[in-house]
Structures are given as structure tokens and as C-alpha cells.
Backbone as JSON Lines, residues from 0, in Angstrom:
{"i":0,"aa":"X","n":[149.22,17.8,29.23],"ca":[148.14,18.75,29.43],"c":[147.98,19.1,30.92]}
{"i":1,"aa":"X","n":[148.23,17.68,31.71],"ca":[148.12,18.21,32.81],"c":[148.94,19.05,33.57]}
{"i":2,"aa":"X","n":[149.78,19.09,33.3],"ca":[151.24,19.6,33.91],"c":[151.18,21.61,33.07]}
{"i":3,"aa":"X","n":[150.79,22.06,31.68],"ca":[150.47,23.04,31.36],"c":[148.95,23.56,32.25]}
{"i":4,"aa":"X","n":[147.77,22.99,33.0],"ca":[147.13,23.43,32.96],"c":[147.68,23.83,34.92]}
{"i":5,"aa":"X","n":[148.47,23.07,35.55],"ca":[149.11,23.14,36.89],"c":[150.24,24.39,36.75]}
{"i":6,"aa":"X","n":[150.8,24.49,35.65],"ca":[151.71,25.68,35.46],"c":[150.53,27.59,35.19]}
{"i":7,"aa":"X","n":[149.54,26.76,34.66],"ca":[148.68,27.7,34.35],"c":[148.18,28.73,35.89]}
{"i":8,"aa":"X","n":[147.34,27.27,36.43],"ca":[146.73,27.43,37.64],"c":[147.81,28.35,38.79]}
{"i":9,"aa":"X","n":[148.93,27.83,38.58],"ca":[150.1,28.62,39.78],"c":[150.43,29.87,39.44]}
{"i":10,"aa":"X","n":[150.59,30.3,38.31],"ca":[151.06,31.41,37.52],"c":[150.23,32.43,38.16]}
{"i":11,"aa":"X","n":[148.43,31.89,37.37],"ca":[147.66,32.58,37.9],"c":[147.13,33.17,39.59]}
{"i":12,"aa":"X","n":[147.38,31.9,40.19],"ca":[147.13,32.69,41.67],"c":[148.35,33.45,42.24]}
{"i":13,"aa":"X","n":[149.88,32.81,41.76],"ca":[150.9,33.82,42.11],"c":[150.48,35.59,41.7]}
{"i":14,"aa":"X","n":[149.91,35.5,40.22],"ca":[149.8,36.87,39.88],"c":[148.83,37.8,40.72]}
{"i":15,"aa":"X","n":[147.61,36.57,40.88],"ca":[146.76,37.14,41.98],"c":[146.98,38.24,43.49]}
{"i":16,"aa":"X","n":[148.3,36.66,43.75],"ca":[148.45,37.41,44.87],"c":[149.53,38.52,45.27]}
{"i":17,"aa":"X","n":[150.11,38.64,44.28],"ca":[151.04,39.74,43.83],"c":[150.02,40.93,43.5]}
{"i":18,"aa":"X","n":[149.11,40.77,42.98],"ca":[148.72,41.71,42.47],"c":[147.42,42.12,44.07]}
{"i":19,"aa":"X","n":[147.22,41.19,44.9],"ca":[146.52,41.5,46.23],"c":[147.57,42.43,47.34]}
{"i":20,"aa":"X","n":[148.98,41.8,47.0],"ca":[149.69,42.49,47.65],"c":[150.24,43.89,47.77]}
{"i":21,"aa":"X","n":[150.14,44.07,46.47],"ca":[149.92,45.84,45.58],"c":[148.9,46.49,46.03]}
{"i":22,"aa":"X","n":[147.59,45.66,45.99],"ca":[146.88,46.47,46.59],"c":[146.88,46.92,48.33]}
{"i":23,"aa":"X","n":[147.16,45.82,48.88],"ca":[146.92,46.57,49.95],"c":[148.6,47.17,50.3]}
{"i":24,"aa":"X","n":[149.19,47.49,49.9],"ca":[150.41,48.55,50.05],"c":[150.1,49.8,49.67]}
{"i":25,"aa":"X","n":[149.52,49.78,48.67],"ca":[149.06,51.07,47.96],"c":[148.0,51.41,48.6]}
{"i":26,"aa":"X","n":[147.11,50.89,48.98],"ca":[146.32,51.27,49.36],"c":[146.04,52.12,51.3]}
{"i":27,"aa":"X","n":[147.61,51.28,51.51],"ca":[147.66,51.71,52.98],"c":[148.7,53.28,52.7]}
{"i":28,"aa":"X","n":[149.54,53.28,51.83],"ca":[150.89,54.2,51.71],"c":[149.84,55.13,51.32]}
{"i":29,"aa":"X","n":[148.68,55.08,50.75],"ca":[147.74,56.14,50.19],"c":[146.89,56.72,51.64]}
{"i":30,"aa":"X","n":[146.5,55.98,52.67],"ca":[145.56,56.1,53.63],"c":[146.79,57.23,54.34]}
{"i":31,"aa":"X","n":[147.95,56.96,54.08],"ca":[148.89,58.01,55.15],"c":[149.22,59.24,54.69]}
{"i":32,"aa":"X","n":[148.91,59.02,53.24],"ca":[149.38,60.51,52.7],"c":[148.33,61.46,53.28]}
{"i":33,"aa":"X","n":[147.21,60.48,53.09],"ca":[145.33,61.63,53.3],"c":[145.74,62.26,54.66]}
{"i":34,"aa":"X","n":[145.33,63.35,54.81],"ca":[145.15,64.05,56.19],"c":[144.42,63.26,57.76]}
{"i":35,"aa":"X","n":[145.04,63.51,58.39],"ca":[144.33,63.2,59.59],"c":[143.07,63.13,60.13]}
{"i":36,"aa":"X","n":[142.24,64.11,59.2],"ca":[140.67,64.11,59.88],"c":[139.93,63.95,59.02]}
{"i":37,"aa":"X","n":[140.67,63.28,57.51],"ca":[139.8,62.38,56.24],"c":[140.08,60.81,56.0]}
{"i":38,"aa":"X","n":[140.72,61.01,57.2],"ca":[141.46,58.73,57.02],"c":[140.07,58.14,56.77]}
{"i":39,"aa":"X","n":[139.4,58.17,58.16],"ca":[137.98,57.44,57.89],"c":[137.04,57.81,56.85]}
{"i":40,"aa":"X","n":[137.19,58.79,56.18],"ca":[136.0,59.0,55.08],"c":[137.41,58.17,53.59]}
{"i":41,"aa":"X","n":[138.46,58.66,53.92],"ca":[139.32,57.87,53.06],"c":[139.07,56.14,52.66]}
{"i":42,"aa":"X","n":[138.95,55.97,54.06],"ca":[138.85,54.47,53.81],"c":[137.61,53.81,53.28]}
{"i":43,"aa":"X","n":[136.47,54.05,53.41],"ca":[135.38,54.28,52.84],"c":[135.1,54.28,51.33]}
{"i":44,"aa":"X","n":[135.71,55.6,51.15],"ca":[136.06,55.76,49.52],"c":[136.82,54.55,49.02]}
{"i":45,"aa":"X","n":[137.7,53.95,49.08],"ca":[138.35,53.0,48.89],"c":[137.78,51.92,48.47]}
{"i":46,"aa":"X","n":[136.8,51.79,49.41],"ca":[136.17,50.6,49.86],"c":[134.81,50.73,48.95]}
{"i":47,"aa":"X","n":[134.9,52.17,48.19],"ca":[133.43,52.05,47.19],"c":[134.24,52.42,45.96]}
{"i":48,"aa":"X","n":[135.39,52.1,45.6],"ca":[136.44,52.34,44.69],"c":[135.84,54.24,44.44]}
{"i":49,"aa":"X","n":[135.87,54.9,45.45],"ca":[135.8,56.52,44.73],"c":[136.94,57.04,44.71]}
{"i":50,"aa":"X","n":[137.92,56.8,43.37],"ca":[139.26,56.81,43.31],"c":[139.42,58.25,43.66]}
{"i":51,"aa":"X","n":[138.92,59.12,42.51],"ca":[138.9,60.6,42.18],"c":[138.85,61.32,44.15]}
{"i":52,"aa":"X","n":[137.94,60.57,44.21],"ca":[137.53,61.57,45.9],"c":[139.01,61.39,46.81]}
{"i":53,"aa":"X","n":[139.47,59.64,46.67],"ca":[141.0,59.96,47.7],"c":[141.99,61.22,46.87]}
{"i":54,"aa":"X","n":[141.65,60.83,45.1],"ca":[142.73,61.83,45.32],"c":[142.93,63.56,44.96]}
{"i":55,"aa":"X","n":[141.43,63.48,45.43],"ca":[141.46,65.3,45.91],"c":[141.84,65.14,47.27]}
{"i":56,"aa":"X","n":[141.69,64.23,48.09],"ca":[141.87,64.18,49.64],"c":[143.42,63.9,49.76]}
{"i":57,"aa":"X","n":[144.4,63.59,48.92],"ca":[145.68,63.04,49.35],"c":[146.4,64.17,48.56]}
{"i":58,"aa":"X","n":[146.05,64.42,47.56],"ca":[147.09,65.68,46.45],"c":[147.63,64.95,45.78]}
{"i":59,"aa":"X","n":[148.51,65.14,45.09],"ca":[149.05,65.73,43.84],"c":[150.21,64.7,44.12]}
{"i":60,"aa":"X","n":[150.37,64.41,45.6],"ca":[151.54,63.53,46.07],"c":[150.86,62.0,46.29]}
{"i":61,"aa":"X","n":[149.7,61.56,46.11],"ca":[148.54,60.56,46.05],"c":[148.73,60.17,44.75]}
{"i":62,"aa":"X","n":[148.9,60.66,43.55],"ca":[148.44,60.53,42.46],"c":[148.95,59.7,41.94]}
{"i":63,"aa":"X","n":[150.49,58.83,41.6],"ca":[150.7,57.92,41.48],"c":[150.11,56.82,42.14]}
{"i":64,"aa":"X","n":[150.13,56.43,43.6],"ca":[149.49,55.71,44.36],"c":[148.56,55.03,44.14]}
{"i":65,"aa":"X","n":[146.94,56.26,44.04],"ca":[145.97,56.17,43.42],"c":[145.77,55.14,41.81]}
{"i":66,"aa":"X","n":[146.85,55.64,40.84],"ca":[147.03,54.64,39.84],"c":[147.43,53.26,40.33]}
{"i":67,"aa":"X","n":[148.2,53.03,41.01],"ca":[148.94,52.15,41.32],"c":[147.53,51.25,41.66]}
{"i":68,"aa":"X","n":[146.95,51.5,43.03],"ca":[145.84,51.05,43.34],"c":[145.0,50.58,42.55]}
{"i":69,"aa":"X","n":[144.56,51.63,41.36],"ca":[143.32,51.16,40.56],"c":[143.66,49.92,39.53]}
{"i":70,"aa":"X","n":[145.38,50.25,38.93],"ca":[145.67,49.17,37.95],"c":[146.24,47.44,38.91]}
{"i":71,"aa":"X","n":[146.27,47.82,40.43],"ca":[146.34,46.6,40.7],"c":[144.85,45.81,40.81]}
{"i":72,"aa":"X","n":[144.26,46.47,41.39],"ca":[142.71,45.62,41.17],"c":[142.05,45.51,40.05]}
{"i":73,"aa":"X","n":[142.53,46.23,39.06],"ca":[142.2,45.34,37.67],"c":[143.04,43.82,37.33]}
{"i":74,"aa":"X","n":[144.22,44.45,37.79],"ca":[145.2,43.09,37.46],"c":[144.36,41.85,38.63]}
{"i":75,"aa":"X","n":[144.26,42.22,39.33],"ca":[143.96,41.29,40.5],"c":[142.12,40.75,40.05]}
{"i":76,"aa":"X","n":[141.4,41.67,39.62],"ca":[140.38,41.0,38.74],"c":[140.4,40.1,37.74]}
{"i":77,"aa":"X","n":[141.39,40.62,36.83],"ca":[141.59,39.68,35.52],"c":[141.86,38.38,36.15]}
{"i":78,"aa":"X","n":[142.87,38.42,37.28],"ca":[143.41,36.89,36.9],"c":[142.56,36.21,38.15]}
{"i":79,"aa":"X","n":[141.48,36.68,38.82],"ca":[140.0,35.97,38.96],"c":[139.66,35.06,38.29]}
{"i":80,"aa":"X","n":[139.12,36.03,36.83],"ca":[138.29,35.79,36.16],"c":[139.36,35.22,35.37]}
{"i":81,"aa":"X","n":[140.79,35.04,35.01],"ca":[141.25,34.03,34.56],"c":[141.35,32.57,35.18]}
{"i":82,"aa":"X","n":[141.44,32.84,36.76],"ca":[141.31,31.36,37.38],"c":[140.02,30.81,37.18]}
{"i":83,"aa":"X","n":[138.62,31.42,37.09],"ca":[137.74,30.89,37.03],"c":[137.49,30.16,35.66]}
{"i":84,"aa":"X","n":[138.04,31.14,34.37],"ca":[137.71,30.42,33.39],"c":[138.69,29.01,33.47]}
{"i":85,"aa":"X","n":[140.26,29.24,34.11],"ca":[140.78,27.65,33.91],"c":[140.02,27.07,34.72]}
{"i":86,"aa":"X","n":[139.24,27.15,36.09],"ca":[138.53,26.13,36.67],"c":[137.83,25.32,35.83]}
{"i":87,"aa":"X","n":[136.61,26.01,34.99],"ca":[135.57,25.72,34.6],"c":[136.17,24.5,33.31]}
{"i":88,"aa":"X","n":[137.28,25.08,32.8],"ca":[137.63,24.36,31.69],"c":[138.35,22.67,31.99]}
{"i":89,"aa":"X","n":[138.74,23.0,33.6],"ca":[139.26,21.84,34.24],"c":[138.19,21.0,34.86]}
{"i":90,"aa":"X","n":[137.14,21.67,35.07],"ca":[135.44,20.72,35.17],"c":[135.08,20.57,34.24]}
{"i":91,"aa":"X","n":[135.01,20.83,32.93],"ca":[134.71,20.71,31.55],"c":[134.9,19.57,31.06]}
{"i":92,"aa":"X","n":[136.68,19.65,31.2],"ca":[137.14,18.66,30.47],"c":[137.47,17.34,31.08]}
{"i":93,"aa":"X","n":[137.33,17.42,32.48],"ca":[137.54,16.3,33.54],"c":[138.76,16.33,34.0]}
{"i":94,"aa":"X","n":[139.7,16.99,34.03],"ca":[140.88,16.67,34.32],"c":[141.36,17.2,35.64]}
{"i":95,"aa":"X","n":[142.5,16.26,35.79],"ca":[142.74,17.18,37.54],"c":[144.5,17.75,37.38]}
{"i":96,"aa":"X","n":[144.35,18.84,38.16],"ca":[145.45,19.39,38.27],"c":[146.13,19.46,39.92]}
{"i":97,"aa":"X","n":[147.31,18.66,39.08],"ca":[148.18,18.44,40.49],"c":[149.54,17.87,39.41]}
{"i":98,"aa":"X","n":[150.86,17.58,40.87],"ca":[152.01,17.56,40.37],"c":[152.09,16.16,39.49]}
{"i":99,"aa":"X","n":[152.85,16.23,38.15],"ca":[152.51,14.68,37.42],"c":[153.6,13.98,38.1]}
């Protein structure tokens, strides 16, 4: 059990951070498409997830990007809220996770 819930735990923050790393690629390759005198209102938007607003500001050439962006911070949410539920279940049940 312990050794599935250590395979669990790694899986999950690898995906995490794969999926942190997506974001901020996408999210920077997106800040360069935007024009020059909307970066700073760009980044902003970003930063209040107003997907739609970067991508009237980037075009038509944004628009993948923009996806890219939004489905990595879901991915990168889920497996949050998947590490948290294995935490809780690893305080639950008492057990510790590390190498057997």
C-alpha cells in the first residue's frame, strides 16, 4: 500500500508540474504574440483568467495558445485537488509515504 500510494503521490506532482510548465510557456509564447502596447493589460487578463479578452488582443494566431493555457490550468488544478485528496487519505489512514 505503501509503495502504490508513493507511486501515486509522484505521478501526481510530476503531472502537476508538467502541467505548471505548460502553463507558463503558453502563457509567455501568448504575452508575445499580443501587441506591444497591450502586454501589460495582457498580463493582467491572465492573471484574472480573462481568456476571451487575450484572445481578441493576440488574434486568430493566439487561439490555440489561449486553449493550451486554459486546459493546462485545469490539468494543473485537478491534480491539486488530486494531491490533496491523497494527502488527506494518507492522514486518514495513518500511513507514511516514502521509499519501502
Amino acid at each position: 500500500m505503501n509503495l502504490l500510494l508513493t507511486l501515486l503521490v509522484g505521478g501526481l506532482v510530476l503531472l502537476a508540474v508538467g502541467a505548471w510548465v505548460t502553463v507558463l510557456v503558453s502563457a509567455f509564447s501568448l504575452w508575445r504574440i499580443v501587441p506591444p502596447g497591450s502586454r501589460l493589460k495582457s498580463l493582467f487578463d491572465m492573471g484574472w483568467l480573462q481568456i476571451d479578452s487575450i484572445r481578441e488582443l493576440a488574434g486568430p494566431e493566439g487561439d490555440h495558445l489561449a486553449r493550451r493555457y486554459v486546459w493546462a490550468l485545469v490539468v494543473l488544478f485537478v491534480a491539486f485537488a488530486g494531491l490533496g485528496a491523497v494527502m488527506v487519505a494518507i492522514f486518514v489512514t495513518g500511513r507514511s509515504v516514502g521509499i519501502p
